[in-house]
VEXBALO-118049 format. One record per residue (C-alpha): y, x negated, z negated; residue in three letters. Coordinates in steps of 0.001 Angstrom, whole numbers, padded with zeros to 6 digits, always signed. Example, Ala and Ser with C-alpha at 12.3 -4.5 7.8 and 13.67 -1.06 7.14 Angstrom:
<rs>
-004500-012300-007800ala
-001060-013670-007140ser
</rs>
This chain:
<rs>
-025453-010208+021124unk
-026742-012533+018172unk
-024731-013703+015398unk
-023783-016985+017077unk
-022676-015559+020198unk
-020951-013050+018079unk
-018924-015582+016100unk
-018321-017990+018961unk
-016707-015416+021149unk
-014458-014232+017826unk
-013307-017940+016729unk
-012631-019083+020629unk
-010586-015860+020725unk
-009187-016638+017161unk
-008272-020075+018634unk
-006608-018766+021669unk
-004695-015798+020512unk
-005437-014925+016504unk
-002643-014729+014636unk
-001826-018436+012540unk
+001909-018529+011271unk
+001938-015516+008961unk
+003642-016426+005422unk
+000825-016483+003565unk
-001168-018779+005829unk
+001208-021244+005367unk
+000240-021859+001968unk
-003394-020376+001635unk
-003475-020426-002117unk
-005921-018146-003641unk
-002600-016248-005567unk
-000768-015975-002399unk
-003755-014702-000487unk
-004436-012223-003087unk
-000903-010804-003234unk
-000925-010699+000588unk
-004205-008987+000393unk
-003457-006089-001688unk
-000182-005701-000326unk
-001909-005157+003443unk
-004087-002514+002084unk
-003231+000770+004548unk
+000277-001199+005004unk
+000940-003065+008657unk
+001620-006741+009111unk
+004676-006552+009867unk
+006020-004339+007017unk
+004607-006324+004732unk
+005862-009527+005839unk
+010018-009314+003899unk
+008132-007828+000669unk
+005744-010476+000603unk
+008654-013200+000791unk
+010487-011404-001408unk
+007778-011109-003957unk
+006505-014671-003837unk
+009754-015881-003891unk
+010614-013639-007499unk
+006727-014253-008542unk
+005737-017749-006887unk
+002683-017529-009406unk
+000238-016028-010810unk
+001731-016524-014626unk
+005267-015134-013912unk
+003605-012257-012259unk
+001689-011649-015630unk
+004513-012045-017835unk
+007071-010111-015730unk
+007963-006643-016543unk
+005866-003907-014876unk
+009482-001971-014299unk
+010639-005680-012638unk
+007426-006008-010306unk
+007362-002319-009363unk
+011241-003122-008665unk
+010016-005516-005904unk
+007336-003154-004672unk
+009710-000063-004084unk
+009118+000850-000750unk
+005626-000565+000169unk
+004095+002675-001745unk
+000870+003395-003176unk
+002244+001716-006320unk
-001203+001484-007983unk
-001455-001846-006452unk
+001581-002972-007789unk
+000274-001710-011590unk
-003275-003474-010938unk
-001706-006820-009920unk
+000250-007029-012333unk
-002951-006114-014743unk
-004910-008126-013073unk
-002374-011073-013529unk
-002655-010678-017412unk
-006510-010756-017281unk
-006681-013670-015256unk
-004381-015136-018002unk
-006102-014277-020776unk
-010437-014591-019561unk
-009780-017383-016546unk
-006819-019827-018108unk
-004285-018806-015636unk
-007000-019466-012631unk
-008143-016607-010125unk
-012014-016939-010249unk
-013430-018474-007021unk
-016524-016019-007554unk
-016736-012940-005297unk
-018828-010793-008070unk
-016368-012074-011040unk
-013004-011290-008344unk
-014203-007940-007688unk
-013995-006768-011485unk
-010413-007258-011414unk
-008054-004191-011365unk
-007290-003478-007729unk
-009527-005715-005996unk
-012966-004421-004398unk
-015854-006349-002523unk
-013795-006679+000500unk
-010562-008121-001094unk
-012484-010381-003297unk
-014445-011280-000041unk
-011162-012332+001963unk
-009799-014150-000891unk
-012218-016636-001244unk
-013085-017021+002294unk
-009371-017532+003179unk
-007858-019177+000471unk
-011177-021430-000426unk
-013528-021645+002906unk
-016420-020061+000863unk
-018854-018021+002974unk
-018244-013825+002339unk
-018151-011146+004092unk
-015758-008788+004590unk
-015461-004974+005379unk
-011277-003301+005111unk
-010286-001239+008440unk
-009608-003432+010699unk
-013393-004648+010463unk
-015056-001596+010161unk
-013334-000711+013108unk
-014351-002879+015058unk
-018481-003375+013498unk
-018151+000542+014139unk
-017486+000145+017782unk
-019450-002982+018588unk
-022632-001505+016711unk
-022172+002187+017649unk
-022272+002919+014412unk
-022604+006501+013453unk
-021298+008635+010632unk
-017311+008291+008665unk
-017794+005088+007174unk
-016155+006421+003963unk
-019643+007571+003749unk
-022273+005344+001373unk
-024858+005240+003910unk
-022625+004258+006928unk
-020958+001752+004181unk
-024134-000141+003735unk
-025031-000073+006905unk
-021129-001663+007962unk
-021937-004098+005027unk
-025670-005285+006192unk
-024143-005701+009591unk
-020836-007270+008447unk
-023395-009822+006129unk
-025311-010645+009289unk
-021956-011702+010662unk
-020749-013636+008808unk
-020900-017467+009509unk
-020950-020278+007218unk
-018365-022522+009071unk
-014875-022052+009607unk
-015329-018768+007349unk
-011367-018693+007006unk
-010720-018558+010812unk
-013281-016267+011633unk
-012272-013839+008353unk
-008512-013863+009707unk
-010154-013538+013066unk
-011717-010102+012526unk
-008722-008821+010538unk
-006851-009351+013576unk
-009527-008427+016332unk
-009142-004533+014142unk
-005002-004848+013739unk
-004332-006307+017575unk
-006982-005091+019988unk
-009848-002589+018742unk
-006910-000371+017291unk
-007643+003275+016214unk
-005937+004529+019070unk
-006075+002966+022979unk
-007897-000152+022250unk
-007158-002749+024419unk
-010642-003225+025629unk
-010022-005053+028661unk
-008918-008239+026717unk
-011697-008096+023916unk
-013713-011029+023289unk
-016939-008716+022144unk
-016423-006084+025189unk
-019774-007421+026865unk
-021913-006789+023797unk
-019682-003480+022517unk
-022145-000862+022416unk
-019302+001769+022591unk
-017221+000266+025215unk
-020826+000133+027129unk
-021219+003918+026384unk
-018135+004879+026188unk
-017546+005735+023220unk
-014616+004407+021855unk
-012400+007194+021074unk
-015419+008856+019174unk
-015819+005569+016845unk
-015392+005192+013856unk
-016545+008690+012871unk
-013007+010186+011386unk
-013270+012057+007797unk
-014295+015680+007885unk
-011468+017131+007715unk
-010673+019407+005099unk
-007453+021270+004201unk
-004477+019173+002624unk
-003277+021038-000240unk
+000211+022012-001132unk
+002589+021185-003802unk
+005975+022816-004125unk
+008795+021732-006299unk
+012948+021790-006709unk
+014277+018282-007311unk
+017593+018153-009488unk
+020061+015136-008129unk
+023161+015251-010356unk
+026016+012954-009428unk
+028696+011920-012450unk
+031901+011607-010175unk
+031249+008009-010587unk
+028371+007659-007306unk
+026109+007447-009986unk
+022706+009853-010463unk
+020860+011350-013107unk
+017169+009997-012908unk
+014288+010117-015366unk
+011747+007095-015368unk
+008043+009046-014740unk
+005175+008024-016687unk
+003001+004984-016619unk
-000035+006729-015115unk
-000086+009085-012491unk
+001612+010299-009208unk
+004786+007461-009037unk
+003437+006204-012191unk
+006482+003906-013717unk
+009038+004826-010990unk
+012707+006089-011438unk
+012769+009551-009977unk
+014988+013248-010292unk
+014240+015668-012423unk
+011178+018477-011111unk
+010521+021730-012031unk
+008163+024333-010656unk
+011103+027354-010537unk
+014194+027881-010312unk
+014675+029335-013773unk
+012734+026278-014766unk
+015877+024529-013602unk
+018407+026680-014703unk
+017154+026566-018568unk
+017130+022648-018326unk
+021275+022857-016523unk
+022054+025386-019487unk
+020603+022891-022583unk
+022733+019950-021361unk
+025970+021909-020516unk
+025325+021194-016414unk
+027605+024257-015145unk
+029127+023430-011541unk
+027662+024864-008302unk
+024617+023970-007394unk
+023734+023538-003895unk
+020475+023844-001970unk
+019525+021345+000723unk
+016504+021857+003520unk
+012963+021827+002031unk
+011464+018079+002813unk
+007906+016484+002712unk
+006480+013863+001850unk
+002675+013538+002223unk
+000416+011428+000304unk
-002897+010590+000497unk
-004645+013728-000821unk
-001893+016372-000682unk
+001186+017519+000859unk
+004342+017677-001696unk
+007022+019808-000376unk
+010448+019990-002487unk
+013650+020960-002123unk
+017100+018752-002947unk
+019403+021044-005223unk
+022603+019162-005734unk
+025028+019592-008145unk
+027960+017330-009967unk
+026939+016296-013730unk
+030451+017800-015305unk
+030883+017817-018896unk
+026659+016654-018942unk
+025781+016586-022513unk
+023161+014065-023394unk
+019714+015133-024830unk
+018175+011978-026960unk
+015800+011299-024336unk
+014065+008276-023643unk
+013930+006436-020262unk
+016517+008489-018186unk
+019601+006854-016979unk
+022641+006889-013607unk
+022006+004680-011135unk
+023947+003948-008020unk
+022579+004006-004844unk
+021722+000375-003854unk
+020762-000975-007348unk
+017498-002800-008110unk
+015658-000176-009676unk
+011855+000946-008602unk
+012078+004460-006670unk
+009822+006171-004810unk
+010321+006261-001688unk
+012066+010107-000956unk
+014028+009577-003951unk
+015132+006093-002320unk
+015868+008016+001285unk
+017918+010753-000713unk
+020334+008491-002866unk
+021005+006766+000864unk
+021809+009774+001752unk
+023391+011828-000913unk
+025382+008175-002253unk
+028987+009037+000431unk
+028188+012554+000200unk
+028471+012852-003179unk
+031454+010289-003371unk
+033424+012844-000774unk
+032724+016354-002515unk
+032056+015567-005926unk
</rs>
């Protein structure tokens, strides 16, 4: 199929069944597209669609992102996870302030050496919010230039990568670059999904090389796999008799980087010496081990619960009580477990 079949059949599709009322198409600026952007990375449509409103609607612009509080834009973030793009917008914001006058850069090359945003993001951001010509490669398209192309190997790989990109460059036409960009996102989200594509309806099915050769459920190529290691900790949720809990703001960089979170420890003596400095002496209780699994390892941990008493306070910096319910950026278990623990804790404690 040559590149103008390929992008007729994709826009007539586009024009017929793409996806055109989405919040941030409304208003295609190139801060709104941005946000939307990094907020879709490995995150669905339609989970992203309340934070986005939310968001906007705290941050309608690039400058009151930039000057906001990175506990306050986190706050609005809880939930979405991978909170690194919260940090890098918000970074990003402040650069854009200080190097571009308040203005995101309309340049793909000058985009791309922003915190958080890579070829691909820049690429969609300027083709959506401005019309200019650039190609594109997240999951959704390398899904589906995977499958059309037969193209072999994981594309996390640099060889399949530039291959994907050539091919994806080749693509790419130089009218109605928006429609056909949102096109292709969708294509990958709707139809060529990872699983059960629906084939039947494609508008590239007669020129898919693996639908011809049946390879779909072979392509893309998935990472070689490779044991997920284990972490294993005890988490410490106090409750004052007031529905309020003891948590300890985690550091700017790392794993939940910035977030409001209980108290770890490796052991259980560990624990027990931290209870024993700041007089915490009531029964503690042991809930069912839980995990949550991010990208690159497994973290197992186990609730102990336990009422705050007499709790004698260290001079710490950044801990705190929170209620369950209050704005405050959590990750996401320690979100589910104040849910949880919040009547429980009102009843027995």
């Amino acid at each position: 199929m040559q590149p103008e079949k390929f992008q007729s059949a994709v826009l007539a599709w586009f024009d017929r069944e793409g996806r055109k009322n989405l919040p941030w198409q409304t208003e295609p600026t190139p801060y709104r597209v941005w946000v939307s952007e990094i907020m879709l990375q490995q995150t669905k449509v339609s989970t992203v669609i309340p934070y986005f409103l939310r968001f906007i609607e705290r941050f309608p612009n690039l400058q009151s992102l930039a000057l906001a509080a990175e506990e306050e834009v986190l706050g609005y973030w809880a939930g979405l996870g991978y909170y690194a793009r919260a940090r890098n917008l918000r970074k990003a914001a402040l650069v854009v302030l200080e190097c571009y006058n308040g203005t995101l850069p309309a340049d793909v090359e000058a985009l791309a050496g922003l915190p958080g945003i890579g070829r691909s993001t820049a690429g969609a951001i300027v083709s959506l919010a401005a019309g200019l010509r650039a190609p594109i490669l997240d999951g959704n398209v390398k899904r589906v230039l995977c499958r059309f192309a037969a193209v072999q190997g994981w594309p996390g790989e640099a060889k399949t990568s530039r291959e994907l990109w050539r091919i994806s460059e080749t693509l790419t036409p130089s009218t109605r670059v928006a429609d056909y960009t949102q096109a292709m996102m969708d294509l990958g989200a709707t139809l060529c999904t990872r699983s059960n594509p629906t084939c039947s309806r494609c508008p590239l099915q007669s020129g898919c090389l693996a639908f011809r050769h049946r390879l779909t459920g072979e392509l893309p190529a998935p990472r070689p796999k490779k044991d997920m290691p284990e972490r294993h900790c005890l988490m410490l949720v106090l409750c004052d008799g007031k529905g309020r809990f003891y948590l300890e703001k985690r550091p700017p960089a790392g794993i939940w980087g910035g977030l409001w979170s209980f108290p770890e420890f490796g052991s259980h003596a560990e624990l027990a010496a931290w209870c024993q400095i700041r007089n915490v002496n009531s029964e503690l209780k042991a809930l069912p081990e839980r995990r949550h699994t991010f990208s690159h390892y497994h973290l197992d941990y186990v609730p102990v619960v336990g009422q705050a008493g007499q709790f004698k306070e260290i001079a710490e910096n950044s801990v705190g009580w929170i209620k369950p319910g209050e704005t405050s950026p959590l990750p996401a278990p320690v979100g589910r477990l104040l849910a949880e623990l919040g009547e429980f804790a009102l009843q027995h404690f």
